[in-house]
Structure formats: C-alpha cells, structure tokens
C-alpha positions as CSV (number, residue, x, y, z in Angstrom):
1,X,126.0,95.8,96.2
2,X,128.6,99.0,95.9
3,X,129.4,98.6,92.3
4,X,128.4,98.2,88.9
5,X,131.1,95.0,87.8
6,X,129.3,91.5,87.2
7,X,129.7,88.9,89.4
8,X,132.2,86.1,88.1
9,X,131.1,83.0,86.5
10,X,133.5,81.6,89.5
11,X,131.7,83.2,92.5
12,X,129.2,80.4,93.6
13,X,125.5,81.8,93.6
14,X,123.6,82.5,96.2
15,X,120.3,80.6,96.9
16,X,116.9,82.6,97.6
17,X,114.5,80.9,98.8
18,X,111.1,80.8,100.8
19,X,108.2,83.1,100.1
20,X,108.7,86.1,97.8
21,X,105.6,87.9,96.8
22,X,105.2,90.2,94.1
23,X,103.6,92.9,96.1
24,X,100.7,95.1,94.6
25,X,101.5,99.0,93.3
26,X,99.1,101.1,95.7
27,X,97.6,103.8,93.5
28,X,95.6,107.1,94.5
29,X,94.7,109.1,92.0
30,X,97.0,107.9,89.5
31,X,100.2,108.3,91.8
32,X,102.4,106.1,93.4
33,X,100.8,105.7,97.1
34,X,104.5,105.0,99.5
35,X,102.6,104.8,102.9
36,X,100.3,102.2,101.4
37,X,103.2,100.5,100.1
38,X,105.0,100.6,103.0
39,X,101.3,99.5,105.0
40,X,101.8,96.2,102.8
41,X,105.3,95.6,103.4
42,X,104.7,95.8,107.1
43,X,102.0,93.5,106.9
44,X,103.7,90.2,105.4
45,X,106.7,91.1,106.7
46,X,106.8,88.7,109.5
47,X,105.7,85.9,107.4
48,X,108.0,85.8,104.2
49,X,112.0,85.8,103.0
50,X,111.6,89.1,100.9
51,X,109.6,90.8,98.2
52,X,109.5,90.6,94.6
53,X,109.1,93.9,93.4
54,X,107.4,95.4,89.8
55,X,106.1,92.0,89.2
56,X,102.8,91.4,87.5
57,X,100.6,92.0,90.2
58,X,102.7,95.1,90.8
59,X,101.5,96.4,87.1
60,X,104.8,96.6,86.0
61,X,104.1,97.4,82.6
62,X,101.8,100.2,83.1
63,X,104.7,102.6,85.2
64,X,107.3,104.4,83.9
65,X,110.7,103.9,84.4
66,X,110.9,106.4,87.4
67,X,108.1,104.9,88.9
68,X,109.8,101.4,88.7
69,X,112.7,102.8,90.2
70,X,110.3,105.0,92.9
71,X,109.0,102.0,93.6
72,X,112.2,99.9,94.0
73,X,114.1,102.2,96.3
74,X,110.8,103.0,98.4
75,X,110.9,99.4,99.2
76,X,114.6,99.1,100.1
77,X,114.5,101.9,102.3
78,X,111.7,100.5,104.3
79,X,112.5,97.0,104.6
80,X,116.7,97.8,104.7
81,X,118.4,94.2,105.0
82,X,116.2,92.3,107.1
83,X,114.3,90.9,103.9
84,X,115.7,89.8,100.5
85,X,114.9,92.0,97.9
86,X,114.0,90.8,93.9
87,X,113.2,93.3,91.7
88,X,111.8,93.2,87.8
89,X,114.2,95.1,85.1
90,X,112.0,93.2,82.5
91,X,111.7,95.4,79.4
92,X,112.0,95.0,75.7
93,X,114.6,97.8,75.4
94,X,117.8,96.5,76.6
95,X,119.0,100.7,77.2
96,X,115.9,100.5,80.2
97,X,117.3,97.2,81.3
98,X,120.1,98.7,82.1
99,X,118.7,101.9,84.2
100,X,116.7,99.9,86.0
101,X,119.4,97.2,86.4
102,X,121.5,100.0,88.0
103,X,119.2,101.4,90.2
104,X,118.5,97.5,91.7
105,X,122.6,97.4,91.8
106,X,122.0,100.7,93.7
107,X,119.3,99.8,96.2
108,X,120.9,96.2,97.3
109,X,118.7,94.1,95.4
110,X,119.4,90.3,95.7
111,X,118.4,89.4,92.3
112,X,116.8,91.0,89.1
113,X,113.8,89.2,87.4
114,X,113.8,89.0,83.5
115,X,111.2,87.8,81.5
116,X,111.2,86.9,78.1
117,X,110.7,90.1,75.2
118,X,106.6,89.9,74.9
119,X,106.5,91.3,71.2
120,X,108.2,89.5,69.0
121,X,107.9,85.8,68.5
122,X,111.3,84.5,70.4
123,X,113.4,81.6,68.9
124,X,116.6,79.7,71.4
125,X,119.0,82.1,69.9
126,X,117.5,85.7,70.5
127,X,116.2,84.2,74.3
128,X,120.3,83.4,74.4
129,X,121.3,86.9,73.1
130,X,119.0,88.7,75.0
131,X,120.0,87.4,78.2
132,X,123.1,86.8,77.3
133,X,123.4,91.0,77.2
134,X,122.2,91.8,80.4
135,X,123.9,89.2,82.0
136,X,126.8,91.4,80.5
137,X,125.7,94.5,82.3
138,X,123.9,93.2,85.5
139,X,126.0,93.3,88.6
140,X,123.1,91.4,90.4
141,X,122.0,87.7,89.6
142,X,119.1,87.0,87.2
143,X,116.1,85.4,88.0
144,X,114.7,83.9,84.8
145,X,110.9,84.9,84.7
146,X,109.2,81.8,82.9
147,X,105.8,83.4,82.3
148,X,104.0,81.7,78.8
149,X,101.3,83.5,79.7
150,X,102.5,87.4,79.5
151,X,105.5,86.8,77.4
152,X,103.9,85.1,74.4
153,X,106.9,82.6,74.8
154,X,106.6,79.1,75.8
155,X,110.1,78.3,77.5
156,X,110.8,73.9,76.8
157,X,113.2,72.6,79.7
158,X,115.7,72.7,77.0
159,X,115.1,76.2,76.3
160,X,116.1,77.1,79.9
161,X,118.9,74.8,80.0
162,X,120.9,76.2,77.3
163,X,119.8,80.4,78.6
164,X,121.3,79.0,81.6
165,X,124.3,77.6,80.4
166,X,124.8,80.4,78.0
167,X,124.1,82.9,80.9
168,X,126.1,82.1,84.4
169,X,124.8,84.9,86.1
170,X,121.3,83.5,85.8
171,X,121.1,81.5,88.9
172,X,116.8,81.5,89.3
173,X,114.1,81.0,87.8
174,X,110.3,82.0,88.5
175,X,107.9,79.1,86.4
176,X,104.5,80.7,85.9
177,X,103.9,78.0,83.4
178,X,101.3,76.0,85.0
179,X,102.9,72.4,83.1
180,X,102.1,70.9,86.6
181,X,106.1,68.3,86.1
182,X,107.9,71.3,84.7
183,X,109.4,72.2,87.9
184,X,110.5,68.5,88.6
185,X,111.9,68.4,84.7
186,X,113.9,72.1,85.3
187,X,115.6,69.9,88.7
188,X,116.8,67.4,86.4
189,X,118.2,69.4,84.0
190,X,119.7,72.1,85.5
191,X,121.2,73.8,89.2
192,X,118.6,76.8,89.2
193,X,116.8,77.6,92.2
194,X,113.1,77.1,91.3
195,X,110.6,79.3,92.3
196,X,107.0,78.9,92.3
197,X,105.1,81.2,90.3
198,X,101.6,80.5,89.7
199,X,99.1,80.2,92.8
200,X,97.0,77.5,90.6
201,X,99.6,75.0,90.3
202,X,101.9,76.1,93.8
203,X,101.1,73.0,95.8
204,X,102.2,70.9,92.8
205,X,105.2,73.1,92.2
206,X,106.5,73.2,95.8
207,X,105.7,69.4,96.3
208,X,107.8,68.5,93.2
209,X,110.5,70.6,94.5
210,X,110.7,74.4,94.0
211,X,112.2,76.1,96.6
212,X,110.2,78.9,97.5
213,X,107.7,81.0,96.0
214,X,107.5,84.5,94.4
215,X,102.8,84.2,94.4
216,X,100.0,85.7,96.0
217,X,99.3,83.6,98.8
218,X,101.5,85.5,101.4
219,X,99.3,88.5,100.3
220,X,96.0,87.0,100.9
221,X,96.8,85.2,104.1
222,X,100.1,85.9,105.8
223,X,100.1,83.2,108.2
224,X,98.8,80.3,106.3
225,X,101.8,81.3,104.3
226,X,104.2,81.1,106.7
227,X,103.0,78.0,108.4
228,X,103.1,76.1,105.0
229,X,106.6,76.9,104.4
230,X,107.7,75.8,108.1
231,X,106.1,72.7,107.9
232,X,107.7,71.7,104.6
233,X,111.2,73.1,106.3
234,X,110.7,71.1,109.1
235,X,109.6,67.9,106.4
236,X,105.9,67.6,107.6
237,X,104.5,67.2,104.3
238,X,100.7,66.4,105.6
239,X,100.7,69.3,108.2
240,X,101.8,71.3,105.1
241,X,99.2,70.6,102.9
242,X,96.4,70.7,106.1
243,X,97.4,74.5,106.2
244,X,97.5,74.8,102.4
245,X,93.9,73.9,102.3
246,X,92.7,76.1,104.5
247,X,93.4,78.7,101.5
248,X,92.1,76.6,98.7
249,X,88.6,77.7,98.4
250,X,89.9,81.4,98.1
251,X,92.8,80.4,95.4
252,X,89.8,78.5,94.0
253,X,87.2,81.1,93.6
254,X,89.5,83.7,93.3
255,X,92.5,83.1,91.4
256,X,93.1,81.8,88.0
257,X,91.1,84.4,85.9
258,X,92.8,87.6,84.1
259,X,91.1,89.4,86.9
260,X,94.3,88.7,89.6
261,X,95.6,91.9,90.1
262,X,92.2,93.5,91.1
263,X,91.4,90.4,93.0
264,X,94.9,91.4,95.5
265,X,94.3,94.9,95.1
266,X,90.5,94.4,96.7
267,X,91.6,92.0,99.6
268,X,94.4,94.3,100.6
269,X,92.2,97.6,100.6
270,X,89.2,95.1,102.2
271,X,91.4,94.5,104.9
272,X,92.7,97.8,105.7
273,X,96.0,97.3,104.1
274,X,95.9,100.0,101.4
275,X,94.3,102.9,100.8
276,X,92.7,102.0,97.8
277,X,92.3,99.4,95.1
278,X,92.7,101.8,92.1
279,X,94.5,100.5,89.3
280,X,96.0,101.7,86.2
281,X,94.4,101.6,83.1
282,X,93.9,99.4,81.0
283,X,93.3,97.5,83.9
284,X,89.6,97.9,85.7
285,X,87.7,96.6,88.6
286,X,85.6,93.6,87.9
287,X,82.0,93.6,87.7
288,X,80.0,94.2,90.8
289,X,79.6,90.8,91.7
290,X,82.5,89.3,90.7
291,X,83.8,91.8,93.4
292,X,81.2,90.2,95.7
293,X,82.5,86.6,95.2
294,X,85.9,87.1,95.4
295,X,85.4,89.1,99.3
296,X,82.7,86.6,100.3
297,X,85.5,83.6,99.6
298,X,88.3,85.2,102.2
C-alpha cells in the first residue's frame, strides 16, 4: 500500500484466510536474531497463507517500538508478496499505534491486528472510541484481536457487533476466547472474517466456521497444517480431523498452560529452526522437566 489515506467505507474488504501463524521473535543475547527469523519463515512457508507478525507468541509486549517495526519490515523483505502479511500495532498509546500503523502501511501489510487496551477496565463505548480512532488513521484493515485472556476484556457477540459497525475498516477478527459457539454466534451477527485463535479450541473453531487460523499448529507441524486446511477446502471433513489428530497429543500435553511461548520457542530451536530459545524477560524457560514433556510429546 503506497499511501497513508484510509480505505473507504465503500471499497469492499478483502478476505484473508487460511493459516496465519503468529511466528516466534528469535532472540540471542537479548537482540533481535533476522537469520533465525528468516530460518522460520522459510520453514512454514510452503504450508500457510501468511504470517501474523508481533503476536503473542512473538512477545510483542516485551520489544520496543523499533524492534516491532525491525521485526515487521525484516519479514516483508524476506517473504515479498508471495505470502499475506498481518502485523500487531496493538498498544495502549494511540501516538504508537500510529508509528507502527505506518510502518505496516509502509511494508505492504494486509491487515493490522488490534487488541483491546489491557489496563484499564474497557466499557462498549471506549472499545468504540478506541477503535474507532485508529480506524481514523489506519490505511490498512483491522483485524479485531479478541483475546479475554491478555486484554483483561471479555468481548460479548454484541460487543463486536457494534466495534464493527462503528468501525468499517475493521473487516477481521482473531477469537482467542476459547467460548467453544462464539465463532458460530460472531457468523450470525456479523460479515467478519473469523479467525481461529486459540490451538485449544481450533478444531471447534474451524468446524463451526472460522475461516482460517492465525495459531501455533503451522509452527509445530507444518504439514499436518497444511493437510488440514486442504481437506476442509476440498469439504472432506473426516480426512480433516484424521490429520488433525495426528497433532492432538502434542496440543494436549503441550499447549494450554501460560508456558506457550517457551513451548514454540523449544520445538523450533529442537528442530533446528532457530538458533536459540531465549526469551525476554519476564518470560523464562520452564522447569527441567516440563521441558522434557513437552519434546518427548512431538
């Protein structure tokens, strides 16, 4: 995208879907580690529709803003076009919104990913405010980031309805809230594209409807990924979930804890993806033989 003017409320939306991880931040020695990020990038490439980047799992909120933006055009420039591009701008100060905003604008990014303020306690009419500005600034679409969890904000299908209504440049949304119908309810009430966001709940989210997914799976097992998606594409709902299984005992053992972002971090450096499996602090590598159950389930 070549300038800085919102889309009109006219222009009909594009739809992004398929497989969109949020890919992991590789770290050495407290920096940014490109060739490791480009090492992951390379390694799902084959098997997904783009990359969410400066998600959770990418430790977002421990970066600074140059990092985000390090992070964002590091990405761009190694993928180019041939993979769809989401990146975060989530922040509670609407003046970083708009840098990073800008630099997504600048970088080609598909859509920007917004999650709700996580400090104060949100009401309808600050959600519809908030938004509301940076749908104001944002030349790119917005992907509503529906995450209870880290925002401290527990989004009702009404809720979303009326940020979307009040917001036309918000055209996604990512539901991390693990409400197993929610994704069937958000259908019903409103023309988003749905995407999947929580690896507990993604068979129940995808099989009620969303239309792709921005989770871990791709990370973990690239293929299995891949093969899920094409079966439900092609309609073969059983060969679909035969596949999916193949990756439940991991997403079983694994997944589901507050431990997630170590638990990607050690399978990609296991398997010779990145460099290392350092994180930022306040983040830290889980005991010894959590570490041990989590490798012995791949």
């Amino acid at each position: 995208m070549s300038n800085n003017t919102p889309k009109s409320a006219d222009v009909s939306p594009q739809r992004i879907t398929g497989f969109l991880p949020p890919i992991a931040t590789p770290m050495q020695d407290g920096k940014l580690d490109i060739p490791s990020l480009h090492s992951q990038l390379d390694y799902i490439s084959d098997h997904v529709a783009g990359y969410l980047v400066g998600g959770s799992i990418g430790e977002v909120a421990s970066l600074t803003l140059e990092e985000r933006q390090h992070v964002m055009r590091a990405c761009a420039d190694h993928s180019g076009s041939t993979r769809r591009l989401a990146v975060s701008v989530s922040d509670n100060c609407l003046a970083n919104c708009r840098r990073l905003t800008e630099t997504a604008a600048e970088v080609g990014a598909d859509l920007v990913m917004v999650s709700s303020p996580n400090y104060f306690t949100n009401n309808r009419d600050m959600l519809v405010a908030y938004y509301g500005a940076i749908g104001e600034f944002s030349p790119t679409e917005i992907c509503l980031y529906d995450n209870p969890i880290q925002s401290h904000t527990l989004l009702s299908v009404a809720d979303i309805a009326a940020i979307a209504k009040a917001v036309p440049t918000l055209t996604h949304i990512k539901v991390t809230d693990t409400a197993i119908e929610k994704v069937a309810a958000i259908r019903a009430a409103t023309d988003l594209v749905i995407l999947a966001g929580d690896d507990a709940v993604l068979w129940h989210q995808l099989d009620r409807g969303a239309e792709g997914g921005m989770v871990a799976l791709p990370l973990i097992y690239p293929q299995i990924a891949s093969d899920v998606w094409d079966a439900l594409q092609s309609g073969d709902r059983d060969a679909a979930y035969s596949r999916y299984s193949d990756a439940t005992r991991f997403m079983h053992i694994a997944f589901g804890a507050a431990d997630f972002v170590a638990v990607v971090k050690m399978v990609l450096h296991h398997k010779g993806v990145i460099a290392s499996s350092e994180m930022r602090i306040p983040l830290v590598m889980p005991p010894a033989h959590r570490c041990t159950e989590i490798l012995a389930a791949l």
